[in-house]
N, C-alpha and C positions, 0 to 999 in steps of 0.2 A: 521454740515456744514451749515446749515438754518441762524443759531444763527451768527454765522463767518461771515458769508456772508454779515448780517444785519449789523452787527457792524462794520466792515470795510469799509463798504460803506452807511454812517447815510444819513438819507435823512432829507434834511433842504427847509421845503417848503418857508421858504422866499425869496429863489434865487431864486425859478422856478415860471412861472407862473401860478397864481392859477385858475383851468380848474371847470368845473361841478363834482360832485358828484357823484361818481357809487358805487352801493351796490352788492356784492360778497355772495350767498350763500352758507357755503359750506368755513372749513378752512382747506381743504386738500392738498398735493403740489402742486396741480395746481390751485389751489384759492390762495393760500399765493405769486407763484410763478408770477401770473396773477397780482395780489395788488401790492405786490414790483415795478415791472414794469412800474406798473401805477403812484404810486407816485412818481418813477423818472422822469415822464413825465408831474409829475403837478398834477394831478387830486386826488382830498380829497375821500379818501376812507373809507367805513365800513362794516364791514363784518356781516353776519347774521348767528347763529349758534342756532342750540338747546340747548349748554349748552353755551351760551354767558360768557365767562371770557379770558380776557389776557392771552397771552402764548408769553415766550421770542423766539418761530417760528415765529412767524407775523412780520410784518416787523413795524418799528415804525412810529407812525404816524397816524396808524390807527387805527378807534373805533373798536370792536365788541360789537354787540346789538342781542338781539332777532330775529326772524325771523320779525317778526309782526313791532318792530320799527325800525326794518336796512331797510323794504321795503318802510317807511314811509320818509322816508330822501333824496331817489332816485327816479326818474322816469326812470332808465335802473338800472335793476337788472340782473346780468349774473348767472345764477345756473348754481353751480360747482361743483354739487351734481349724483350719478349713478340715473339711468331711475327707478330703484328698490325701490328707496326713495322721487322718487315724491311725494308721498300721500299723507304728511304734507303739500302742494300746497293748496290743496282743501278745507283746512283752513282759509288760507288766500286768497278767490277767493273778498272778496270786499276790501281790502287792495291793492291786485295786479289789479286791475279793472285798464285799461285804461292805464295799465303801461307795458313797454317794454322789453319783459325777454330773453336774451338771452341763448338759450342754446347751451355747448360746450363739451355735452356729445356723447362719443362713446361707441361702442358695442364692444362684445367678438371674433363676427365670421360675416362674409355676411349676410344681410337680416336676422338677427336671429328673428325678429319681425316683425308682419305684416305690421303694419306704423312705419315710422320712430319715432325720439325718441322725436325730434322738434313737429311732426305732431300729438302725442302723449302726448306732453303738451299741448300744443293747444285745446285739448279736454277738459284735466284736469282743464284751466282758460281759461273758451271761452272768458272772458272780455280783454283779456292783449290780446297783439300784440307781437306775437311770431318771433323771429330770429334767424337764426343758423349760429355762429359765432365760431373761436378760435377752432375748434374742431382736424383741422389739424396742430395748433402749440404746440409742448409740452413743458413740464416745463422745460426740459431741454435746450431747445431754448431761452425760455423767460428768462432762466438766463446769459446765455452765449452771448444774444445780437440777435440772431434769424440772422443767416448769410445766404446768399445764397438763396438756394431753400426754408428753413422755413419761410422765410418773406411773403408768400403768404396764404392769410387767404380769402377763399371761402364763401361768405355770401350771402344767400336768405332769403326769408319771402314775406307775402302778404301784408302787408302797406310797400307805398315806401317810406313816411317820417320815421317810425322809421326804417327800412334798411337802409336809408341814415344817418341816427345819429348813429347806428354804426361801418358805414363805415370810419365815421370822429373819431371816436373812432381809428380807426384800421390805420388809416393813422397818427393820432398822437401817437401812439405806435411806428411809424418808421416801420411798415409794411403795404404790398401792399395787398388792399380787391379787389376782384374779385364775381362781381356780376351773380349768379348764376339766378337769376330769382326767381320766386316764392316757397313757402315753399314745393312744390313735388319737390325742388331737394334736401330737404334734407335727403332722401334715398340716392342718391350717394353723396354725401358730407361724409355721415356719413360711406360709403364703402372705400374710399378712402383712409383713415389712415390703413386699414386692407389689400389693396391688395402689395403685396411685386414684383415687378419688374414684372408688367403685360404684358407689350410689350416684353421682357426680354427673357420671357419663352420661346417662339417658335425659336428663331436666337440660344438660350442655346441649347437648346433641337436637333437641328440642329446641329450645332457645335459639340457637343458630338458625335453626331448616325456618324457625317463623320470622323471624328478623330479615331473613334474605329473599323469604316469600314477598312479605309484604313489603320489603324497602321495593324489590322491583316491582311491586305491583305498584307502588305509586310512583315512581319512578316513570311508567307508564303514562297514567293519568297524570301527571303536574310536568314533566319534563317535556316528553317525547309527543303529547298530542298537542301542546300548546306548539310545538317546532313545529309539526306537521299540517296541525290546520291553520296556527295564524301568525308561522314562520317567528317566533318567539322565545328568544332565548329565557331560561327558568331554571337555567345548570345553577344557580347560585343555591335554589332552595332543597340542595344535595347536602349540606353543610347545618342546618338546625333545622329548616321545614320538614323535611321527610323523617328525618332522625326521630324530631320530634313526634310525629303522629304512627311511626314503628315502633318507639321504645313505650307508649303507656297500650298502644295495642297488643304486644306481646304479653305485658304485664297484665291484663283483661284475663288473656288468654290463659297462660299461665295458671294464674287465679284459679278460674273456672275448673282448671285441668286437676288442680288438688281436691275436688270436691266432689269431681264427675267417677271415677271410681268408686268412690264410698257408695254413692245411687247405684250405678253398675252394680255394687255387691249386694246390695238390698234388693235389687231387682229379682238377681239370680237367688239370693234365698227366698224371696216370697215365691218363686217360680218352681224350686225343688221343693219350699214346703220345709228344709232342717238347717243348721247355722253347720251340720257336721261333715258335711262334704266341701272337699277341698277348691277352692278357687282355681282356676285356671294359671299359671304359670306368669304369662304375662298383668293377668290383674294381678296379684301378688309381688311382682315385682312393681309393676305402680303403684300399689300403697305404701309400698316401701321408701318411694322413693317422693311421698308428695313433701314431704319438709321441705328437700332440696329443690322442687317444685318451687314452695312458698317463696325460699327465701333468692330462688332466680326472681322471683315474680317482684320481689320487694325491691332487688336491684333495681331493675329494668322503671321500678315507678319514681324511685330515686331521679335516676335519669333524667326521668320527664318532669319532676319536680324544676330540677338545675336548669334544664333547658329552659324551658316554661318560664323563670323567672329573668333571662336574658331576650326576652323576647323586646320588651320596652327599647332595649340597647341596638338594637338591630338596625342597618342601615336601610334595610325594606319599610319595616316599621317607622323610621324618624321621616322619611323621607313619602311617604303617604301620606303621613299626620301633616307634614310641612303643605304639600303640596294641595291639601284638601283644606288646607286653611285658608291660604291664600289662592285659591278657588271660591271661595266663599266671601270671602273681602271681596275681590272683584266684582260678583254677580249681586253682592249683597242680601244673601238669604242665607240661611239656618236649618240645620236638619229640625223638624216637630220632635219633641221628647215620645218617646213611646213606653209606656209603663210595661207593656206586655214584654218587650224586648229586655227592660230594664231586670224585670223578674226573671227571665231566661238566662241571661247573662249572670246574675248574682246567683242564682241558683244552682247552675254549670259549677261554678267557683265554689259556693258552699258544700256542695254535695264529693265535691274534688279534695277539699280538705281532709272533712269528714272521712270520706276513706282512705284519706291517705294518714291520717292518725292511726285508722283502726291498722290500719295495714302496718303501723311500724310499733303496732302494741303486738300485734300475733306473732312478728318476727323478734321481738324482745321476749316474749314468753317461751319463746320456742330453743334458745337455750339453754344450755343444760344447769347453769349456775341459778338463770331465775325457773325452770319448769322444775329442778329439786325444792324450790322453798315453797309449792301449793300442792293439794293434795289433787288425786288425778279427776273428780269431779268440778274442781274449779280448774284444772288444764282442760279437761273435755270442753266443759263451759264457753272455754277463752278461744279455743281453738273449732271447735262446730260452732258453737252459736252467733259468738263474734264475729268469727269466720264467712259464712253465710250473710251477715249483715255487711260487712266487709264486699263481698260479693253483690249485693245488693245495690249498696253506696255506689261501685265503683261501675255497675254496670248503668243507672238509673245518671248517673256522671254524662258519660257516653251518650246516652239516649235523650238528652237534655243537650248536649252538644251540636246534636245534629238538628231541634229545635224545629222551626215550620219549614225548612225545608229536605228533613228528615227521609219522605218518600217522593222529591218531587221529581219530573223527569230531567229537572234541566242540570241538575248535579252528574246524570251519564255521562261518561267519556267513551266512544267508542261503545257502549250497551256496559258497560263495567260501571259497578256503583262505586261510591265512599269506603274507602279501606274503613274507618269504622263498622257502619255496617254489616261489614264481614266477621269485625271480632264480638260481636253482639250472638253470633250466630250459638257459640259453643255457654256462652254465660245465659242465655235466654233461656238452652233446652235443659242444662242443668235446675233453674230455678224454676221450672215449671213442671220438671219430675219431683224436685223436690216439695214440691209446693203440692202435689198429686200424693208422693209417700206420708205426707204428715196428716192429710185427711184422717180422723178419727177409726172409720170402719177399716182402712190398709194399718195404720199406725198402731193398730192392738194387735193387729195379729205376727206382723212383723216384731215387736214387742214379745210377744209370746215365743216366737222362734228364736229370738236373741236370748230367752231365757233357759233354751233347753225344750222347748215344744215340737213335735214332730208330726208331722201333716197325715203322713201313712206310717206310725208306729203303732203297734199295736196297745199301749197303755192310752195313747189319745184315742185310739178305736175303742176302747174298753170305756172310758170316762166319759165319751160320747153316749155310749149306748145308755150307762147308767145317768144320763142326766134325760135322756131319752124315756127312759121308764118310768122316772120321775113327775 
């Protein structure tokens, strides 16, 4: 596919324009894949190997030479080589003197080594000016055009003029370098490509534990007591009943779970009195992580949206409808219209909409393409204040669902109420703290500590007294 590649698309350096010279250690796919690139973009390439000869993989255009005269031809040599085979380096330490190497090697697992693998060459030629570049773009990027999220290429080192040359490197590749700071952040650089949806994990891990809560807890009530007390089989309502009334309860829940930290933090700062002391470990890692919160919560109402609308189609549903009709032909009566029920019902539905619009505007803002084109007072806006209505909607949905027979006793199964009910529990205490924070007399003062106000600092002790004397 190398060979294919190259040949379909020849590179003719006399249309492009001809750029500096970079030397490539190292003719592996992401050396070969890294060179191609390059010479679509201009820049005279050659590659340095230990057995220096031509192979129809390289892409054309480019020399390969020795290690010793590829490094002689360049002042930025990129090794493209594992941390295992540095050694042959320490050969060439007055060759490489004074010349800028970047490295765009990764590791197997976290921290598998004491110093990174940057900080780790750097020993091995204390004379060259080390940089760690390209380590989170792969080859499979650099052939396909690097779309999206791979266009960001992380680069630190301790001289900032060779970081800056190959930052300009990296922006004439048509990707964006992001300046890490000096060569100790090439430990997380180099962690980066290994971790798999870090923020991910906890909204994942949450979502599941409440999906399996509740599937069995109704499972309980709709399957298992109807067998038990009136020998009833109800396995069917395994398949969209339960799904259904698990996937928009998670999503409640969820919900509620991105909002219930913020109060938490407001709590604890009206209770220290300063905005300057550090949150706890695990609240910090929950606000961190309420986006991925939101936009599980948004799935999950998806869900019930799709289901929801398959409900008409149902052979429970048709075969009710049938059977109540022609129960009513027979006996010759009609149910009374009820306007109250008729309101309950449309309003259930209205209110159901309603937030599920708001719900798929907050998860449309909350991308990075549309939360770059508003300023962060209209994201703050879209995201608390919306948000919170959103919250509101979806729980006011719910509590309209359960309707006149909301507390009654005959909905027990076994003393166990309405899985509803239960997800009402965590949206109810959120919006009645919240609703207690925005009161006037807490809301200026928490306001004041947001702005830098301190309870027991000695300058609001001082401005106290003077307004005291006043």
């Amino acid at each position: 596919m190398e060979k294919t590649r190259t040949d379909a698309f020849p590179i003719t350096m006399d249309s492009l324009e001809r750029k500096e010279t970079i030397c490539i250690f190292g003719t592996g796919d992401f050396g070969r894949s890294l060179g191609f690139k390059m010479l679509q973009c201009g820049y005279s390439i050659v590659f340095g190997s230990r057995t220096p000869r031509m192979s129809s993989l390289l892409p054309n255009g480019a020399d390969v030479l020795s290690y010793s005269e590829a490094a002689q031809k360049s002042d930025i040599i990129i090794i493209t080589v594992h941390r295992e085979h540095y050694n042959f380096l320490t050969e060439l330490t007055e060759v490489l003197h004074g010349k800028i190497l970047v490295d765009v090697s990764n590791n197997r697992k976290v921290n598998q080594y004491p110093e990174s693998n940057a900080e780790y060459l750097a020993q091995l030629v204390p004379g060259a000016h080390v940089v760690k570049a390209f380590n989170t773009i792969s080859a499979w990027a650099l052939q396909s055009g690097a779309l999206d999220a791979s266009r960001q290429v992380f680069v630190c080192g301790n001289d900032r003029k060779a970081k800056q040359r190959v930052m300009d490197i990296v922006r004439g590749l048509g990707l964006t370098p992001l300046d890490k700071g000096s060569l100790m952040a090439a430990s997380e650089i180099e962690n980066y490509p290994l971790q798999l949806f870090p923020m991910w994990r906890f909204p994942f891990y949450l979502s599941a534990a409440l999906c399996i809560f509740f599937f069995l807890y109704c499972v309980i009530r709709d399957v298992i007591y109807p067998y038990v007390n009136k020998n009833e089989d109800s396995t069917f309502r395994l398949a969209i009943s339960i799904p259904n009334r698990v996937f928009p309860i998670t999503a409640l829940t969820l919900l509620a779970l991105v909002y219930l930290p913020g109060v938490i933090a407001a709590i604890l700062q009206l209770y220290r009195g300063t905005k300057y002391r550090r949150f706890p470990d695990w609240l910090d890692h929950w606000m961190l992580c309420r986006k991925q919160l939101g936009l599980m919560a948004l799935g999950f109402a998806c869900l019930h949206v799709l289901y929801a609308l398959v409900i008409p189609i149902r052979f429970y549903v048709r075969w009710r409808i049938r059977n109540l009709t022609v129960t009513q032909a027979i006996l010759k009566k009609e149910d009374p219209f009820s306007t109250s029920s008729a309101w309950l019902s449309d309003s259930y539905v209205a209110l159901g909409i309603l937030g599920f619009f708001l719900f798929v505007l907050l998860g449309i803002t909350s991308l990075p393409s549309v939360s770059n084109t508003v300023n962060w007072r209209e994201f703050r806006f879209i995201q608390s204040k919306l948000g919170y209505l959103t919250l509101i909607l979806c729980t006011a949905h719910t509590l309209v669902y359960g309707g006149k027979r909301f507390l009654s006793p005959s909905i027990l199964r076994w003393y166990l109420p309405a899985a509803y009910i239960l997800a009402l529990i965590i949206p109810c205490t959120v919006l009645v703290i919240k609703f207690i924070l925005i009161m006037p007399c807490i809301d200026k003062t928490l306001t004041r500590i947001r702005q830098g106000w301190e309870r027991n600092s000695k300058h609001s002790k001082s401005a106290l007294n003077a307004k005291s004397d006043i």
